[in-house]
C-alpha positions, 0 to 999 in steps of 0.5 A: 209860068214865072212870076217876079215879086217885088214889094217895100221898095221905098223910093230907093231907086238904086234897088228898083233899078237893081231888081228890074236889071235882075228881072230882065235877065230872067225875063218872067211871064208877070211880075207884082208890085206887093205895094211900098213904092215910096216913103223913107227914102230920096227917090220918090218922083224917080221910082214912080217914073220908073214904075211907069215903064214897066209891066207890072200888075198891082196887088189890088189888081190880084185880090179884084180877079181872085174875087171875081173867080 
């Protein structure tokens, strides 16, 4: 199984976009969003659309089914 990470994007949309090109190339199983999508940066509406289209699980949605185990 392979996992893809990401995390402290802050509306940067030129590295989201870079990460998920990246991403695609290796096609992994899952991939999680460890949190920071917006903040400091000129791209926040943009990287939220972006994160929309994508499979992704949250980190929230980690810790609930570790709990639930």
């Amino acid at each position: 199984m392979t996992i893809a990470l990401f995390s402290d994007i802050h509306a940067n949309l030129p590295a989201l976009e870079a990460f998920f090109k990246d991403v695609d190339k290796r096609n992994p199983d899952t991939i999680y969003c460890l949190g920071d999508l917006v903040g400091y940066n000129i791209w926040p509406n943009e990287v939220v659309n972006e994160i929309k289209n994508v499979r992704y699980q949250p980190l929230q949605a980690i810790m609930i089914l570790a709990l639930a185990e």
